[in-house]
MIFIZA-25288 format. One record per residue (C-alpha): residue number from 1; x, y, z; residue in three letters. Coordinates in nm, 3 decimals, always signed. Example, Ala and Ser with C-alpha at 12.3 -4.5 7.8 and 13.67 -1.06 7.14 Angstrom:
! residues 2
     n        xx        yy        zz   res
     1    +1.230    -0.450    +0.780   ALA
     2    +1.367    -0.106    +0.714   SER
! end
This chain:
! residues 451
     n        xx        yy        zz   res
     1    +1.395    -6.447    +9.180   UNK
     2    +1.795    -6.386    +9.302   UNK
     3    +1.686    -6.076    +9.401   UNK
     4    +1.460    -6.132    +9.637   UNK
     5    +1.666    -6.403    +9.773   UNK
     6    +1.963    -6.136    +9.853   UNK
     7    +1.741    -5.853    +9.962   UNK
     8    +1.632    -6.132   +10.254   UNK
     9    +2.007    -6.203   +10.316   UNK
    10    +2.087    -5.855   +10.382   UNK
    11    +1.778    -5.789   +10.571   UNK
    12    +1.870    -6.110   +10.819   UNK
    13    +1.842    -6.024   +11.170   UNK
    14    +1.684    -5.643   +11.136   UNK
    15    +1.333    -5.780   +11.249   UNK
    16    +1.184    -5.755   +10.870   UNK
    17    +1.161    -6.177   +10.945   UNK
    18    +0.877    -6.118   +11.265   UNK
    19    +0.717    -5.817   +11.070   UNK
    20    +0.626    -6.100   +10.800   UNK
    21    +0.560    -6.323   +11.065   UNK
    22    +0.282    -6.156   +11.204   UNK
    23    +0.052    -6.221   +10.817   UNK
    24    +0.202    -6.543   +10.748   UNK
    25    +0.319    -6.833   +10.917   UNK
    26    +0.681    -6.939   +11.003   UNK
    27    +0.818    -7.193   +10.778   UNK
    28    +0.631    -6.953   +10.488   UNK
    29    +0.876    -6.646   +10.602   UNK
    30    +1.189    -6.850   +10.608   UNK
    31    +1.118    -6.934   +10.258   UNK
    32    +1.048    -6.602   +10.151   UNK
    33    +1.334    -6.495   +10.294   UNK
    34    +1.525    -6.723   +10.090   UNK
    35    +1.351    -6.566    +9.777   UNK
    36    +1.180    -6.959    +9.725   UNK
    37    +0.865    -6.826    +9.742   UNK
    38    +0.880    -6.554    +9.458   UNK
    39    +0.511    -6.453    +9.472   UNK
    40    +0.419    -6.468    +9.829   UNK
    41    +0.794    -6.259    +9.928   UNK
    42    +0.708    -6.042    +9.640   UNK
    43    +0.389    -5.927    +9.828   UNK
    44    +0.520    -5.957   +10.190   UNK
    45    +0.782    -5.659   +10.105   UNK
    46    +0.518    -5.438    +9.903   UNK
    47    +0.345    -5.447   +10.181   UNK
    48    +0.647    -5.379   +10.448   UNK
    49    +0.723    -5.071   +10.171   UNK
    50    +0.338    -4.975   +10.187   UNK
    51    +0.331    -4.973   +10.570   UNK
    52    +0.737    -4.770   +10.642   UNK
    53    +0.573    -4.537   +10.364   UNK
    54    +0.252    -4.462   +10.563   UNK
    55    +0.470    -4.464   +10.934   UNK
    56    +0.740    -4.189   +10.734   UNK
    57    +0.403    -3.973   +10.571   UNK
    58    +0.214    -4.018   +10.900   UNK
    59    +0.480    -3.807   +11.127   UNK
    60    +0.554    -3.546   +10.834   UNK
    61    +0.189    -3.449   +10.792   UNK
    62    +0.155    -3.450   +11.178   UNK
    63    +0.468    -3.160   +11.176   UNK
    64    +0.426    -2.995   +10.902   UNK
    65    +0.156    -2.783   +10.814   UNK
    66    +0.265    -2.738   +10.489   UNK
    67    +0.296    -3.079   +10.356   UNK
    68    -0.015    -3.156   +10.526   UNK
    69    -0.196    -2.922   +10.269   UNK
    70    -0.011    -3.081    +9.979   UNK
    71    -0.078    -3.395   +10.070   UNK
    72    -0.505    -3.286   +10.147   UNK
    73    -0.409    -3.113    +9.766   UNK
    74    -0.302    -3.435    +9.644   UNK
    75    -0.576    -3.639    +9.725   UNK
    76    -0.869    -3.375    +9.590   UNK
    77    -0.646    -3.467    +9.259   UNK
    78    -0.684    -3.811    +9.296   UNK
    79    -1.040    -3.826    +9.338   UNK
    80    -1.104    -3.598    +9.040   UNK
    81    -0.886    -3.819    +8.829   UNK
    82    -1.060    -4.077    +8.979   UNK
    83    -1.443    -3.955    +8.876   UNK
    84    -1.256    -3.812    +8.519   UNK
    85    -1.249    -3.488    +8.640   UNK
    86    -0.889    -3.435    +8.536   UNK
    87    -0.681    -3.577    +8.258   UNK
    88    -0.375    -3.783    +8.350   UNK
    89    -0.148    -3.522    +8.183   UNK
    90    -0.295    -3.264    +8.398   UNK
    91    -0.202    -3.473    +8.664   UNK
    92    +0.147    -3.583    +8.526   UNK
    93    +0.199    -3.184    +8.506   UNK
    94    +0.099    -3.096    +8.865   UNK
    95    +0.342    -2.930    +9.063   UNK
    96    +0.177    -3.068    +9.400   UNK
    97    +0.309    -3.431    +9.309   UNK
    98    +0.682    -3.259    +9.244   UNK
    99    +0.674    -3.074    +9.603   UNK
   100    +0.531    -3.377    +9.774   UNK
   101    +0.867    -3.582    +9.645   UNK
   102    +1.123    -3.312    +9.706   UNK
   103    +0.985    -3.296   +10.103   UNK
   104    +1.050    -3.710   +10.060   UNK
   105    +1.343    -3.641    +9.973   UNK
   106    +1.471    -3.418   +10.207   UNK
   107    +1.292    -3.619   +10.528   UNK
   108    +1.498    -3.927   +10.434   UNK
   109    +1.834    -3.770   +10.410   UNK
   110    +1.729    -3.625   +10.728   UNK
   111    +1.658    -3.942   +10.844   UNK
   112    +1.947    -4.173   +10.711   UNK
   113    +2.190    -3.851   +10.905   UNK
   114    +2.037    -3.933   +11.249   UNK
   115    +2.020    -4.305   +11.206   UNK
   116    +2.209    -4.586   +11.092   UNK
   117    +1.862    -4.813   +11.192   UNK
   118    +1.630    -4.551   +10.937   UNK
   119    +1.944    -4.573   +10.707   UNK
   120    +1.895    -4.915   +10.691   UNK
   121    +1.497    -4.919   +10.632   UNK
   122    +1.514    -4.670   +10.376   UNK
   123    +1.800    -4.894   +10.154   UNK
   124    +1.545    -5.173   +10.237   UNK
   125    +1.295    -4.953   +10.026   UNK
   126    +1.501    -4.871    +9.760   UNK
   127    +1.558    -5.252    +9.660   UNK
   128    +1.216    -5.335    +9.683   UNK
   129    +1.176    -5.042    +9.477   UNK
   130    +1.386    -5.160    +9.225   UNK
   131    +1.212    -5.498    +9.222   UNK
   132    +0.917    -5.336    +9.162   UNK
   133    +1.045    -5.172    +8.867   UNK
   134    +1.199    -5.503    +8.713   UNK
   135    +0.879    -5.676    +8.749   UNK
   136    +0.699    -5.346    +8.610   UNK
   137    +0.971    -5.376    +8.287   UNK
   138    +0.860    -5.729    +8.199   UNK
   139    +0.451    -5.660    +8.242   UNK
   140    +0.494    -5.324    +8.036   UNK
   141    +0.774    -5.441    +7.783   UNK
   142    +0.990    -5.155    +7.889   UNK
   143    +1.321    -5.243    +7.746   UNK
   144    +1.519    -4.922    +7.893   UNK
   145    +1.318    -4.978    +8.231   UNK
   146    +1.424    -5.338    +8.203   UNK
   147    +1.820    -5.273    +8.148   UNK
   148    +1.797    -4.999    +8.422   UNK
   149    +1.654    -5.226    +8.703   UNK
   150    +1.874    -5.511    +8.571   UNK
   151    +2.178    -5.271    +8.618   UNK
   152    +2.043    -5.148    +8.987   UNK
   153    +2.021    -5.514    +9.060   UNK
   154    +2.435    -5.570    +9.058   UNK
   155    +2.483    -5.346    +9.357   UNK
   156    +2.272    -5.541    +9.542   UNK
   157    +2.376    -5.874    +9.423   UNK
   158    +2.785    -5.757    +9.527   UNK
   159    +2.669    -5.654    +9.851   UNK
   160    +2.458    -5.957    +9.931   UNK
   161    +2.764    -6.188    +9.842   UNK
   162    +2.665    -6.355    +9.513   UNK
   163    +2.899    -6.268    +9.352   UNK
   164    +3.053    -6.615    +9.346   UNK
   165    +2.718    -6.781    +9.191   UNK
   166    +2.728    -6.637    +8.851   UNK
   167    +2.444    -6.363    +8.953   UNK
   168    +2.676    -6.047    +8.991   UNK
   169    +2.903    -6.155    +8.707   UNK
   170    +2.597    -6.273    +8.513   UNK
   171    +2.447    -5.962    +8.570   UNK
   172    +2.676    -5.772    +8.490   UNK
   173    +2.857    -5.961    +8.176   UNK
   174    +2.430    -5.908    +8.060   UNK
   175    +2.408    -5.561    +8.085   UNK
   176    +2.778    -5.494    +7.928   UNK
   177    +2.634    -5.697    +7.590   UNK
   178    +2.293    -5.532    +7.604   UNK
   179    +2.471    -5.161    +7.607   UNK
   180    +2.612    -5.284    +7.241   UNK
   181    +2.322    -5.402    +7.107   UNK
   182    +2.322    -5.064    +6.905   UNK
   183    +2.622    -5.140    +6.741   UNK
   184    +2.646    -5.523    +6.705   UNK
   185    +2.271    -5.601    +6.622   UNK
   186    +2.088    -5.291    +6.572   UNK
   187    +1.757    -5.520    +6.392   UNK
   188    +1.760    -5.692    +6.796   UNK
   189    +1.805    -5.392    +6.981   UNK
   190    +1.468    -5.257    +6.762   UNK
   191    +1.260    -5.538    +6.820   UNK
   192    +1.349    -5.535    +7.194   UNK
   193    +1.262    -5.158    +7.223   UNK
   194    +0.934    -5.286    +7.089   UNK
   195    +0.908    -5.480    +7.364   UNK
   196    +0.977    -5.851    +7.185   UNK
   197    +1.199    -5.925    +7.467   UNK
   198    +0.863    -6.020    +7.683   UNK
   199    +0.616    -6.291    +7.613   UNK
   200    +0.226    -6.166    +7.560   UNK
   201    +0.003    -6.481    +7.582   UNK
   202    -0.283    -6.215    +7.522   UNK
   203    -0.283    -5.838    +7.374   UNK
   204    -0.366    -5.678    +7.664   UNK
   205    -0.130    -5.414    +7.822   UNK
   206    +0.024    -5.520    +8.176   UNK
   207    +0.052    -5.908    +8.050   UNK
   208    +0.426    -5.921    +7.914   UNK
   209    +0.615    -6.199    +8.119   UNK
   210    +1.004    -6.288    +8.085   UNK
   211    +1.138    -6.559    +7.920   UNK
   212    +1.249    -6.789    +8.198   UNK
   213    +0.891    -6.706    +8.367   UNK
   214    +0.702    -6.879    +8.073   UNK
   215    +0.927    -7.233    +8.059   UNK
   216    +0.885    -7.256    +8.400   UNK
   217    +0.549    -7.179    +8.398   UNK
   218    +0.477    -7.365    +8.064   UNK
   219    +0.764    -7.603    +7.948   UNK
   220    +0.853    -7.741    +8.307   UNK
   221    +0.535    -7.745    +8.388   UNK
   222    +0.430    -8.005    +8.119   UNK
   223    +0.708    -8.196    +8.160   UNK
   224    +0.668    -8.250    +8.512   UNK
   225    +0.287    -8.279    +8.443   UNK
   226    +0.060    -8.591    +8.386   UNK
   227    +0.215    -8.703    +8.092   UNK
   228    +0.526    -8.588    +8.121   UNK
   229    +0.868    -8.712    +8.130   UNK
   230    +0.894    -8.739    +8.489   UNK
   231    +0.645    -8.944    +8.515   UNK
   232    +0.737    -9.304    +8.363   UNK
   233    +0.798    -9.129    +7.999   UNK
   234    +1.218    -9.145    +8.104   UNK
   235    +1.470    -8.867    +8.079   UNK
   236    +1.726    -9.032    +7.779   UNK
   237    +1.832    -8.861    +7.494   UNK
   238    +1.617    -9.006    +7.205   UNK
   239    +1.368    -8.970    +7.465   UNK
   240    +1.339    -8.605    +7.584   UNK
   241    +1.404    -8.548    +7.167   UNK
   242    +1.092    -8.702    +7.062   UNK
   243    +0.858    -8.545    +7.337   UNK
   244    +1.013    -8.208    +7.251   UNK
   245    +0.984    -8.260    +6.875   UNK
   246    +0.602    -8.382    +6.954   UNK
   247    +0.468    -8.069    +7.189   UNK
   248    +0.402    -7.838    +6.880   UNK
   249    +0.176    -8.169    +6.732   UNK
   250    +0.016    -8.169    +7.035   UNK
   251    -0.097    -7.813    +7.073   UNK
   252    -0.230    -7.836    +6.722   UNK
   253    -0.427    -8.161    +6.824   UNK
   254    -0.499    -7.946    +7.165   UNK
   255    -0.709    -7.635    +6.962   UNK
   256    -0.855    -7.912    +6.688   UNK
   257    -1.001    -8.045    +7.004   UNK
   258    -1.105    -7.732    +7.137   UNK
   259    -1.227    -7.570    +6.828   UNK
   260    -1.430    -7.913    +6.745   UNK
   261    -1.606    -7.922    +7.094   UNK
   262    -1.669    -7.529    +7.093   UNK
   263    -1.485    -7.506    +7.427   UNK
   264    -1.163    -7.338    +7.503   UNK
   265    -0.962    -7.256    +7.841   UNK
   266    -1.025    -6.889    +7.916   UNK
   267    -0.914    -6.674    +8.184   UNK
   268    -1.063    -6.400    +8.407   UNK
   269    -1.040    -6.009    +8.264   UNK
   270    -1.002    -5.897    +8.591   UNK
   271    -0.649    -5.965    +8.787   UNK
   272    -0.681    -6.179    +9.082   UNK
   273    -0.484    -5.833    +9.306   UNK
   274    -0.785    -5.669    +9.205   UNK
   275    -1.047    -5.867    +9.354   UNK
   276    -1.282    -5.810    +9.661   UNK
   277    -1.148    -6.112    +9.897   UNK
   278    -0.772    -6.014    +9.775   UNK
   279    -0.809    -5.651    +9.850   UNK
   280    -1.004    -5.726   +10.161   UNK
   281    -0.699    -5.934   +10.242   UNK
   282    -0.433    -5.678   +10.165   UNK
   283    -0.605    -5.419   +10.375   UNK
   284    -0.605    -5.656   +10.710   UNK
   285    -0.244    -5.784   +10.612   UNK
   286    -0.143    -5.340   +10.600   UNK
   287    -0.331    -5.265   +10.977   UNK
   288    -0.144    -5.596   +11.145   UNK
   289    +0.211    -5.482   +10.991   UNK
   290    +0.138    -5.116   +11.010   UNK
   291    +0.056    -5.187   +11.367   UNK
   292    +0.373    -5.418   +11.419   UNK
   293    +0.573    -5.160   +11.252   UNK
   294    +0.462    -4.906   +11.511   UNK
   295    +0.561    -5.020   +11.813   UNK
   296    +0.907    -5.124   +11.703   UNK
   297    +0.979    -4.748   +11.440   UNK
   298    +1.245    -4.782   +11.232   UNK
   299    +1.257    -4.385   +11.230   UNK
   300    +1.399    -4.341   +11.603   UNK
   301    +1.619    -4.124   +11.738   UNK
   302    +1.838    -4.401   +11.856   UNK
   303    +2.173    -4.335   +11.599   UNK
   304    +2.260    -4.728   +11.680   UNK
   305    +2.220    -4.968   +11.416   UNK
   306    +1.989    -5.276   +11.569   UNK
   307    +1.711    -5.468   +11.517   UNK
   308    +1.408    -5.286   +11.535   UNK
   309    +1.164    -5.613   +11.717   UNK
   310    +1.445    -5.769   +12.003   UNK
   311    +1.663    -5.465   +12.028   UNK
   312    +1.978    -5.618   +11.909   UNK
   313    +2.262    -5.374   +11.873   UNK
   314    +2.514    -5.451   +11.600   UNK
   315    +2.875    -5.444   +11.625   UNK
   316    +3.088    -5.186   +11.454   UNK
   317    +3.202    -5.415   +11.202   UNK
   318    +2.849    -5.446   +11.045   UNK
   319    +2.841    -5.257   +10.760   UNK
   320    +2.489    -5.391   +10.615   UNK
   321    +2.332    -5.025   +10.637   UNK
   322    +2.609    -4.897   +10.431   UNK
   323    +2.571    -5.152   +10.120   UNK
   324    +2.570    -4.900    +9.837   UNK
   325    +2.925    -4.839    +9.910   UNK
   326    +3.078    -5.166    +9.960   UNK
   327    +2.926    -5.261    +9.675   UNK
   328    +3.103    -4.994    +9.470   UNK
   329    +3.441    -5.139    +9.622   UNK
   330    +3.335    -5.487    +9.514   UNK
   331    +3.199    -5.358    +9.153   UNK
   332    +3.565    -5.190    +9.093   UNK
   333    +3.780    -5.465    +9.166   UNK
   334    +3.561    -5.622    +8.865   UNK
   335    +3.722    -5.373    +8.638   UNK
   336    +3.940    -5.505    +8.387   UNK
   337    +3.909    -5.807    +8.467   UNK
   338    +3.766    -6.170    +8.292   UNK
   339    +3.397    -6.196    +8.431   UNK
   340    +3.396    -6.553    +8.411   UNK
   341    +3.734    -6.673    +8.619   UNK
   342    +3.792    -6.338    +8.845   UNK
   343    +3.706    -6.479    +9.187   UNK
   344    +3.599    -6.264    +9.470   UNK
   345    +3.656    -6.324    +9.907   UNK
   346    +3.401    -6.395   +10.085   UNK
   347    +3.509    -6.056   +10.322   UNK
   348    +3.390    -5.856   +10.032   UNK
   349    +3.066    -5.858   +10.115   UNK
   350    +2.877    -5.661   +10.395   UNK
   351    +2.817    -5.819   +10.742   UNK
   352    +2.480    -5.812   +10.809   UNK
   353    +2.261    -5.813   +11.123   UNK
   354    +2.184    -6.192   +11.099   UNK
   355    +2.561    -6.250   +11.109   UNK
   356    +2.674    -6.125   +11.437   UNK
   357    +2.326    -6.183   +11.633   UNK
   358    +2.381    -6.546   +11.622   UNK
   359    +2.526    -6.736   +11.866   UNK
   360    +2.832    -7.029   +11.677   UNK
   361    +2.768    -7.364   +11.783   UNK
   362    +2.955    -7.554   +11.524   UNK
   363    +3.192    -7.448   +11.266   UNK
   364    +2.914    -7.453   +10.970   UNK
   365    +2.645    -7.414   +11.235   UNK
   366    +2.455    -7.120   +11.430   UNK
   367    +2.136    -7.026   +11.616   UNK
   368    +1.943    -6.721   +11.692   UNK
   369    +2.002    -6.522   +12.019   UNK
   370    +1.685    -6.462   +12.040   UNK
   371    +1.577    -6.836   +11.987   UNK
   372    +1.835    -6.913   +12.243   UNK
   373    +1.700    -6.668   +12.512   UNK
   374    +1.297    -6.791   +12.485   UNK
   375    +1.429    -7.144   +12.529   UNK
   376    +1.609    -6.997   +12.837   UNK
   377    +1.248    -6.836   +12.909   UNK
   378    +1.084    -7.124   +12.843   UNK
   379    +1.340    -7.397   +13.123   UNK
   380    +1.347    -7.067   +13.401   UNK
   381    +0.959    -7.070   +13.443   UNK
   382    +0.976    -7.459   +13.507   UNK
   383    +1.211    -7.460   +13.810   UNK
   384    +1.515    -7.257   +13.905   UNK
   385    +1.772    -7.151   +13.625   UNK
   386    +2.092    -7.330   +13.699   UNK
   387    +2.341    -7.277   +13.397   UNK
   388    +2.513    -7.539   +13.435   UNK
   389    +2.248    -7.760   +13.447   UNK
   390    +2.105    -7.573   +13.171   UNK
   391    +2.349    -7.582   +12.944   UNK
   392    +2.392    -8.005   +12.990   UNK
   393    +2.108    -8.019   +12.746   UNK
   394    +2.171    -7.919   +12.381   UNK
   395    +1.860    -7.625   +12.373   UNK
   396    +1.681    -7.777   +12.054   UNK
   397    +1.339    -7.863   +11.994   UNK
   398    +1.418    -8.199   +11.814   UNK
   399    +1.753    -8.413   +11.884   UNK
   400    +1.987    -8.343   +11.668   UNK
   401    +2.159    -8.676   +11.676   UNK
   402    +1.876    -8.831   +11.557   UNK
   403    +1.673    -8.560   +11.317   UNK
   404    +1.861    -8.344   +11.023   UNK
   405    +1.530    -8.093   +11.054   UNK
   406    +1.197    -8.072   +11.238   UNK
   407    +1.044    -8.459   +11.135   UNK
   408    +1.364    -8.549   +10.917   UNK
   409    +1.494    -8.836   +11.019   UNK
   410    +1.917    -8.845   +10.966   UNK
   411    +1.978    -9.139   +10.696   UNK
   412    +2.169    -9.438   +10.844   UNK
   413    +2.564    -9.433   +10.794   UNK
   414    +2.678    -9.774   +10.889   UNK
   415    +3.029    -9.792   +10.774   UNK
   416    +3.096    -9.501   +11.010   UNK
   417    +2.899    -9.678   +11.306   UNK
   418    +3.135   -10.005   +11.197   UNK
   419    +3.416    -9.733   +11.230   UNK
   420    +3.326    -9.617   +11.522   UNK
   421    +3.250    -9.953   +11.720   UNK
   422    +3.607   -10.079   +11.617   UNK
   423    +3.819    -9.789   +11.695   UNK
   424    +3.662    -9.660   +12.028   UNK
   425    +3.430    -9.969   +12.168   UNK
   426    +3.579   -10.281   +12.054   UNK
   427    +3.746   -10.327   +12.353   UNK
   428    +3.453   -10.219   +12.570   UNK
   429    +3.228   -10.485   +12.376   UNK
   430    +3.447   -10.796   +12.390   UNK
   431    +3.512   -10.759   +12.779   UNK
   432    +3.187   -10.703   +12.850   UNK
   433    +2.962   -10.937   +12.616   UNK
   434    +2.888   -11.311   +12.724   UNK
   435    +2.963   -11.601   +12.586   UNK
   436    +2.733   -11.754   +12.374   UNK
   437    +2.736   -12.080   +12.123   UNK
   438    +2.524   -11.854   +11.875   UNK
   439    +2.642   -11.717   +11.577   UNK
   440    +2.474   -11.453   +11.350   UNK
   441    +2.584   -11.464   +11.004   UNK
   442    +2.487   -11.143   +10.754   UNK
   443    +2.391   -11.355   +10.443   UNK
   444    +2.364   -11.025   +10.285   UNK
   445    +2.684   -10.996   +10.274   UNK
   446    +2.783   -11.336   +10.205   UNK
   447    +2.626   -11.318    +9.903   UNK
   448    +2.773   -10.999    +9.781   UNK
   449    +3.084   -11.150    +9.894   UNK
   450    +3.016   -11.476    +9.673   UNK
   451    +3.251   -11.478    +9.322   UNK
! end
């Protein structure tokens, strides 16, 4: 999913990446960051938004009487809703609910006024918010929830710099069309509010799933499967036709087989969030970020915009906490003009945390401060710091002459070795090599060589 890809962008270097860190491992939370891993970053910031939820409720009910009884109020409700002591439109029409959100309200403009830090958090909420929502569209078949999460998604997109890889313009070129669906293809717009525009592979209510979901999930999944086209079948045209033409055969020859041997692939009723070892799992995820989360709050007093685990203070010129804005800037210069070939600068986009805490080693390359100062940690406790000498080594935990990544070997580039050896060490080798009566001779390349 893009968007969890560019809420992790704009969330680099705030500490969100050793929150995560404490329920799952490292190379896990780089990838979530990344939005790679949909489903496990998916959960990771639910419950991040479960835990600043619980730290923000925690200190109101603790100060103020008031809410504390609506929130004691709220939870009597719950329980009889829960037993079927109340209807849910008796609890839709509660004005306890109403009163607990307005005081929500008010504590995070409070909040976001005596913090850029807490301003920052609470943005961090609302776009997990509205991924919540765009996931909630598909599984309900909410077409109007669907366009209005697809619509709070372009703000987020412009801020996060994507603008450049066909998601803002996408985005937004897709919401334009679907706004005139009432007046170019009304019979569309009908079945979508319907909720065709999801795929149900049972009649169940929370089960829709999105178009692109269900090829990956069942299209690329046969093709990259045991029999497949990946695997020895070949990827040519007259190929991929006939395996394409063939699938629908197949799943008729698939429920023959079924039907014939009186056995057929069933799932569970119950949702795999809703078992024991999950939920027992969720709750001991929520205590060891809830505890993480309160050591290093968030809501401070500090008005400094840093990162909440190392202390980092940003620059001026960071303007991450402020996206909403500079996203509106970047949004109207898109007014008027082709979607398709308007081209934005890279400077339109917010600096973010992760930006200006990291120390430039190379024009397309930087590290961590903070990875820099434990390795600074880690050579002081052997013997006594000396900069200079310090700084003679190159700080990494693998060679980077030799490895591209932790256990990646770099490829071999022999033509720019030859290079190399003939414009700086030719010299060097002929004055100092022996004489010898031996000759190598590549036959390698005297056969390539050979008419």
């Amino acid at each position: 999913m893009n968007l969890i890809g560019a809420i992790g962008n704009l969330m680099g270097g705030t500490g969100l990446t050793d929150i995560l860190s404490t329920v799952y491992g490292e190379n896990a939370v780089s990838h979530m960051m990344t939005g790679k891993s949909v489903q496990r970053a998916f959960r990771g910031h639910l419950l991040v938004d479960k835990c600043l939820n619980h730290l923000m409720l925690s200190d109101m009910y603790s100060e103020d009487t008031e809410f504390a009884m609506m929130i004691e109020h709220a939870e009597r409700i719950y329980t009889e809703l829960r037993n079927g002591q109340m209807t849910l439109e008796a609890v839709s029409s509660s004005q306890t609910l109403g009163q607990i959100s307005e005081k929500l309200k008010e504590k995070k403009i409070t909040l976001c006024a005596r913090s850029k830090t807490s301003q920052l958090w609470l943005n961090y909420q609302d776009m997990v918010k509205v991924a919540r929502t765009l996931v909630m569209a598909d599984r309900t078949g909410s077409w109007q929830m669907h366009l209005r999460a697809v619509s709070d998604c372009i703000p987020i997109f412009a801020a996060a710099g994507h603008f450049n890889y066909m998601y803002l313009k996408s985005t937004h070129f897709y919401v334009q069309q679907m706004g005139q669906l009432d007046i170019k293809h009304p019979d569309v717009l009908r079945k979508f509010e319907k909720g065709f525009h999801v795929i149900r592979r049972r009649s169940h209510s929370w089960t829709g799933l999105s178009s692109d979901l269900v090829i990956e999930q069942t299209l690329m999944k046969s093709l990259k499967g045991a029999g497949g086209l990946t695997h020895g079948g070949g990827m040519s045209e007259q190929q991929t036709a006939v395996w394409t033409m063939s699938s629908p055969i197949s799943a008729e020859y698939n429920i023959a087989m079924q039907e014939f041997t009186d056995l057929s692939y069933t799932t569970s009723e119950q949702h795999k969030d809703l078992t024991e070892a999950r939920m027992k799992r969720d709750l001991g995820d929520i205590e060891k970020i809830g505890t993480k989360l309160a050591e290093c709050s968030p809501f401070s007093t500090d008005p400094s915009l840093q990162n909440i685990v190392n202390g980092v203070v940003a620059t001026e010129d960071v303007t991450v906490h402020e996206y909403d804005s500079v996203a509106r800037k970047v949004m109207q210069k898109m007014i008027g003009q082709p979607a398709f070939t308007f081209s934005f600068s890279r400077k339109d986009k917010v600096k973010t945390l992760g930006e200006t805490s990291a120390v430039k080693v190379a024009p397309d390359r930087t590290i961590d401060s903070a990875l820099l100062f434990q390795r600074f940690l880690v050579i002081s406790k052997t013997e006594d710091l000396s900069l200079k000498k310090v700084m003679s080594y190159e700080l990494s935990p693998f060679p980077p002459a030799l490895f591209e990544a932790r256990d990646v070997f770099r490829k071999a580039d022999k033509p720019q070795l030859d290079s190399a050896i003939r414009d700086d060490a030719r010299d060097a080798i002929l004055a100092s090599a022996p004489e010898t009566g031996c000759h190598v001779l590549d036959g390698g390349s005297l056969l390539h060589r050979m008419p």
